[in-house]
LUMDRENBA-492970 format. One record per residue: residue in three letters; z, y, x of N, C-alpha, C in turn. Coordinates in nm, 2 decimals. Last residue first. Layout:
# LUMDRENBA-492970
<r code="ala" n_zz="Z" n_yy="Y" n_xx="X" ca_zz="Z" ca_yy="Y" ca_xx="X" c_zz="Z" c_yy="Y" c_xx="X"/>
...
***
This chain:
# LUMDRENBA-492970
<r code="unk" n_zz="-0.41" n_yy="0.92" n_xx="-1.91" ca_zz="-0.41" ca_yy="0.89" ca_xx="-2.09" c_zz="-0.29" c_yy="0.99" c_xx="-2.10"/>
<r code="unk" n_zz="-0.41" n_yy="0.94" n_xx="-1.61" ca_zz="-0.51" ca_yy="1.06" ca_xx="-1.68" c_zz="-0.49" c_yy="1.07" c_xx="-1.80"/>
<r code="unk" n_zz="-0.28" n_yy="0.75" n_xx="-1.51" ca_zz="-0.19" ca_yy="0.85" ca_xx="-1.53" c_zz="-0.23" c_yy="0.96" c_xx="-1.61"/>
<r code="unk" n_zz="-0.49" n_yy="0.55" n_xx="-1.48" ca_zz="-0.37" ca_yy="0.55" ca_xx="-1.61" c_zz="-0.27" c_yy="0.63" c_xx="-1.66"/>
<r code="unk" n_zz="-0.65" n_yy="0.61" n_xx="-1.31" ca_zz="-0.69" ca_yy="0.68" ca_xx="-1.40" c_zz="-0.59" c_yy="0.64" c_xx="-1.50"/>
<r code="unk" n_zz="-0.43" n_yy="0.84" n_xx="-1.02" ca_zz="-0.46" ca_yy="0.70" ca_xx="-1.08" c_zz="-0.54" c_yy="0.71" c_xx="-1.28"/>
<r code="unk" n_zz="-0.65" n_yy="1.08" n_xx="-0.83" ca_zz="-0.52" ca_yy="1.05" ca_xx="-0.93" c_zz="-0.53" c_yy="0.89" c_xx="-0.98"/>
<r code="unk" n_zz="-0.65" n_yy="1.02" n_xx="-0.49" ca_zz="-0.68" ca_yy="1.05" ca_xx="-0.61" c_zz="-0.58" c_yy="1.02" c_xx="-0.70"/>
<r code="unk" n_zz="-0.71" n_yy="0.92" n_xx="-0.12" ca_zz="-0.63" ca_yy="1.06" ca_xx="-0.23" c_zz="-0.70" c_yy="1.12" c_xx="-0.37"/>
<r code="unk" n_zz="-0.69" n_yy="0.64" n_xx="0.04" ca_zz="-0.75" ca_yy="0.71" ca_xx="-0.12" c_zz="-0.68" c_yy="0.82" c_xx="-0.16"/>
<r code="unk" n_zz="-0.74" n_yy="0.48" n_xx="0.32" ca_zz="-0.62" ca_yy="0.58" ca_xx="0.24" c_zz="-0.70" c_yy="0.66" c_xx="0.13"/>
<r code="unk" n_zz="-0.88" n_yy="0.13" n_xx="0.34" ca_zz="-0.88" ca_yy="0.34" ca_xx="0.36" c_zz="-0.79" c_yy="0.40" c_xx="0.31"/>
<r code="unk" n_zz="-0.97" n_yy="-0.04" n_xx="0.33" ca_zz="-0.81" ca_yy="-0.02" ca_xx="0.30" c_zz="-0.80" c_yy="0.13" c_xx="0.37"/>
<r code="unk" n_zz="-1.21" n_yy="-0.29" n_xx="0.17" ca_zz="-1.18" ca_yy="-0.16" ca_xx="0.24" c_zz="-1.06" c_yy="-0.09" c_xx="0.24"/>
<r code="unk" n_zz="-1.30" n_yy="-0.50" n_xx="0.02" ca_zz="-1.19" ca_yy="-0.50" ca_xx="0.13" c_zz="-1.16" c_yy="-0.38" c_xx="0.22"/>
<r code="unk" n_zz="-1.41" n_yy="-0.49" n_xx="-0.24" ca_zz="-1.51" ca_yy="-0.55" ca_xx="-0.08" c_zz="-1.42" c_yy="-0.54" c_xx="0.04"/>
<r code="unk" n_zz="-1.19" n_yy="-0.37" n_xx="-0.38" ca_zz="-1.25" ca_yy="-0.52" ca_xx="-0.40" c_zz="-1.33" c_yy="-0.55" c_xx="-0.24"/>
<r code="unk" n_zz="-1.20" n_yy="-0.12" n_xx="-0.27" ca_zz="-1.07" ca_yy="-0.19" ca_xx="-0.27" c_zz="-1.14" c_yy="-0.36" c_xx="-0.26"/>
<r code="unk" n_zz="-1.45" n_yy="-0.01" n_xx="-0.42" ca_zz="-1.44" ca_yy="-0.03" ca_xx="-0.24" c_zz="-1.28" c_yy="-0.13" c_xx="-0.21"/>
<r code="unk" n_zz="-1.40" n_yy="-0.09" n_xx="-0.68" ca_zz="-1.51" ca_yy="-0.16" ca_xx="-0.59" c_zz="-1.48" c_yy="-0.14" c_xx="-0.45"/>
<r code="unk" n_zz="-1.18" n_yy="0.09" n_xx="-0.67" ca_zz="-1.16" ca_yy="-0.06" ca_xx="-0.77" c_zz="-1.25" c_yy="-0.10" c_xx="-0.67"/>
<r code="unk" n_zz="-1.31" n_yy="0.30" n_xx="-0.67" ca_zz="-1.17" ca_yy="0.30" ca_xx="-0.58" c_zz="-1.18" c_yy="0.18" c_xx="-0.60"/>
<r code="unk" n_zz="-1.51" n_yy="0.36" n_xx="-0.86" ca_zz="-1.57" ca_yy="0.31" ca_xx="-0.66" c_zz="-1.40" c_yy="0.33" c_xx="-0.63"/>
<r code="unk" n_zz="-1.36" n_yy="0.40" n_xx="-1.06" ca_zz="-1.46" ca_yy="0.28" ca_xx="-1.00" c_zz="-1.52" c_yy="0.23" c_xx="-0.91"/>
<r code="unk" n_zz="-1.27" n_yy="0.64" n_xx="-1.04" ca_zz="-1.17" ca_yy="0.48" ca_xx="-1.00" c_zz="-1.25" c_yy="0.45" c_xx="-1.02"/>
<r code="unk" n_zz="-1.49" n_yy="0.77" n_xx="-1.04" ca_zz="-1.39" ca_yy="0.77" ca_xx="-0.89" c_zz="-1.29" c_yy="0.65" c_xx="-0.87"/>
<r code="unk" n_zz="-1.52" n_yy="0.79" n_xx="-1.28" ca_zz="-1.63" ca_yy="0.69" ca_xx="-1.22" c_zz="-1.61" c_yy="0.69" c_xx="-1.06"/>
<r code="unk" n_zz="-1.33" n_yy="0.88" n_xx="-1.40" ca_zz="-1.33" ca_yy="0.71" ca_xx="-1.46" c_zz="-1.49" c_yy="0.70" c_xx="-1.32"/>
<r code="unk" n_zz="-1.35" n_yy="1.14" n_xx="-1.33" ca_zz="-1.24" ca_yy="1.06" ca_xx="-1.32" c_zz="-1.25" c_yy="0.91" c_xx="-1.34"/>
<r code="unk" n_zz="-1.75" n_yy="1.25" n_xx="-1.31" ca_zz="-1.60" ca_yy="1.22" ca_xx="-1.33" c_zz="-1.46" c_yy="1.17" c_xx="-1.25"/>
<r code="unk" n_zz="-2.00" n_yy="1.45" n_xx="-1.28" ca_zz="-1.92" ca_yy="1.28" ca_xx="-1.22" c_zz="-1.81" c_yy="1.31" c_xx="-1.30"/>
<r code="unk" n_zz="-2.20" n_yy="1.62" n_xx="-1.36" ca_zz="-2.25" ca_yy="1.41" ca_xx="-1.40" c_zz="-2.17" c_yy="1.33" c_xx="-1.30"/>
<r code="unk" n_zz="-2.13" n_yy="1.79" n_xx="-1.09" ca_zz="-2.18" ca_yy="1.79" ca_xx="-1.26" c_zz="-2.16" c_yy="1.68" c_xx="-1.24"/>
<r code="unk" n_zz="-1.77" n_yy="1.85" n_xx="-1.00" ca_zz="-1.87" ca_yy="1.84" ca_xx="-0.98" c_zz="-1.99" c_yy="1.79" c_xx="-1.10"/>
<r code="unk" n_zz="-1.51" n_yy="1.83" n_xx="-1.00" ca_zz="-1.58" ca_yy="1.94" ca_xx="-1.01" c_zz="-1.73" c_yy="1.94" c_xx="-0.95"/>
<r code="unk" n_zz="-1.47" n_yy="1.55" n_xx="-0.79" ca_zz="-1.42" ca_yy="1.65" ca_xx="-0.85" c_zz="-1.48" c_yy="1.77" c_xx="-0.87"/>
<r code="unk" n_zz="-1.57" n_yy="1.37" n_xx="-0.63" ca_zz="-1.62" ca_yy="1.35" ca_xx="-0.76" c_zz="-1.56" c_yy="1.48" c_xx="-0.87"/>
<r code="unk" n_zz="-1.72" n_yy="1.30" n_xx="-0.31" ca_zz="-1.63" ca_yy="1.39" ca_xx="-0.41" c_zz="-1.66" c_yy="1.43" c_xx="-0.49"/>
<r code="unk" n_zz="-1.86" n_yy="1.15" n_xx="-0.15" ca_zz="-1.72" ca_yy="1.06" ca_xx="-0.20" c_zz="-1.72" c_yy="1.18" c_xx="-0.27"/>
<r code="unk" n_zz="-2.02" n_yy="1.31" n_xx="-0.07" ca_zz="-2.13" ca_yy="1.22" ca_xx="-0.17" c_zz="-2.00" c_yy="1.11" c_xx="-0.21"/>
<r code="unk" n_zz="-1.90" n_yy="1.62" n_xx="0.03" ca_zz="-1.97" ca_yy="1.48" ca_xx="0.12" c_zz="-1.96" c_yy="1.37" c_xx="-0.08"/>
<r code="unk" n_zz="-2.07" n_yy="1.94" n_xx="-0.04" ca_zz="-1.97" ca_yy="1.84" ca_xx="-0.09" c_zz="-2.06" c_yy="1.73" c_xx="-0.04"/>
<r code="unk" n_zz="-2.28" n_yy="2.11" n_xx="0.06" ca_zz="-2.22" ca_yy="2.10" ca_xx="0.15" c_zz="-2.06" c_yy="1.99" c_xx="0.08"/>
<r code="unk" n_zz="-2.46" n_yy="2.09" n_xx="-0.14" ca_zz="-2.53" ca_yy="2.04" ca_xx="-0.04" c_zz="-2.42" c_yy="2.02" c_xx="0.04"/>
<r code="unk" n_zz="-2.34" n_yy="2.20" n_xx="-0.37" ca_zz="-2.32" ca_yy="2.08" ca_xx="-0.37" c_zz="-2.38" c_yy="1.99" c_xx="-0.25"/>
<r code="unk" n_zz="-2.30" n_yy="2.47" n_xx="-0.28" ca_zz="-2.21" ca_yy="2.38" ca_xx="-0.25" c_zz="-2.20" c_yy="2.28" c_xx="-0.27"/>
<r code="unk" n_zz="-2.59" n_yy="2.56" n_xx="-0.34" ca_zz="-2.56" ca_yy="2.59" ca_xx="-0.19" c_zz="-2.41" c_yy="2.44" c_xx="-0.19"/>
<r code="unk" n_zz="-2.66" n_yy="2.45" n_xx="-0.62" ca_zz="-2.72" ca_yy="2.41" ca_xx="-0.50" c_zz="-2.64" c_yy="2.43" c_xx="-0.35"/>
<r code="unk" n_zz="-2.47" n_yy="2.71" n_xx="-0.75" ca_zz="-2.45" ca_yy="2.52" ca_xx="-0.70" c_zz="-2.52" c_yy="2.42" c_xx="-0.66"/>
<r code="unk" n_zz="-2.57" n_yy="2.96" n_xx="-0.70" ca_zz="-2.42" ca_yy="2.90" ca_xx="-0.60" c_zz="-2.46" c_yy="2.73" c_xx="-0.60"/>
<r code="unk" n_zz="-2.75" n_yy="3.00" n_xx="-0.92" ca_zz="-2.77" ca_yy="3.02" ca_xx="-0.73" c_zz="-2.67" c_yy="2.92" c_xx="-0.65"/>
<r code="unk" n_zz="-2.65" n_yy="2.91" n_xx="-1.16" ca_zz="-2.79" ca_yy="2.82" ca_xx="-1.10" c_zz="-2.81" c_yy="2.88" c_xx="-0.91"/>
<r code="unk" n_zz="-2.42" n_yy="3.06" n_xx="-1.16" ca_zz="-2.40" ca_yy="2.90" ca_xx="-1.13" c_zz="-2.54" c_yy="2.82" c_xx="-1.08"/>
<r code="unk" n_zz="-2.48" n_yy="3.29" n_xx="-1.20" ca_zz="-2.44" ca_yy="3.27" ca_xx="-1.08" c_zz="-2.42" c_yy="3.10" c_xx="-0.99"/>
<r code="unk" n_zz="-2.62" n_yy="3.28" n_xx="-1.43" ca_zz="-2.71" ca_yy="3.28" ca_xx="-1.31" c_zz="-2.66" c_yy="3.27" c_xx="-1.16"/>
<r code="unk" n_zz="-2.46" n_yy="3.04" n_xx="-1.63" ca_zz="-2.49" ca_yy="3.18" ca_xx="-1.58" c_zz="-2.60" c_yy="3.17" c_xx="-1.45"/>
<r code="unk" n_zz="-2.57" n_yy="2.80" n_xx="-1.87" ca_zz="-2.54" ca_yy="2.82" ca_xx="-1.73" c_zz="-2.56" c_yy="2.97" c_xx="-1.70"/>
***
């Protein structure tokens, strides 16, 4: 880790809302379709802007 990254990524991970899995440490692709799959399943019909993860192989 440079030292820019131990200053800066506190400041913008305080300001990313707790849906955004992009570029961000310990998240992924496979674990954004999982909450797409789970919130889908409990009936939520929100508009999703992500990639599909079968488009990611």
């Amino acid at each position: 880790m440079t030292a820019a990254m131990l200053v800066l990524e506190p400041i913008f991970e305080a300001d990313l809302p707790s849906e955004q899995y992009a570029y961000r440490p310990g998240r992924n692709a496979e674990q954004a379709a999982k909450e797409v799959q789970e919130r889908l399943h409990r009936g939520h019909t929100d508009v999703v802007d992500g990639t599909p993860l079968f488009a990611l192989a």
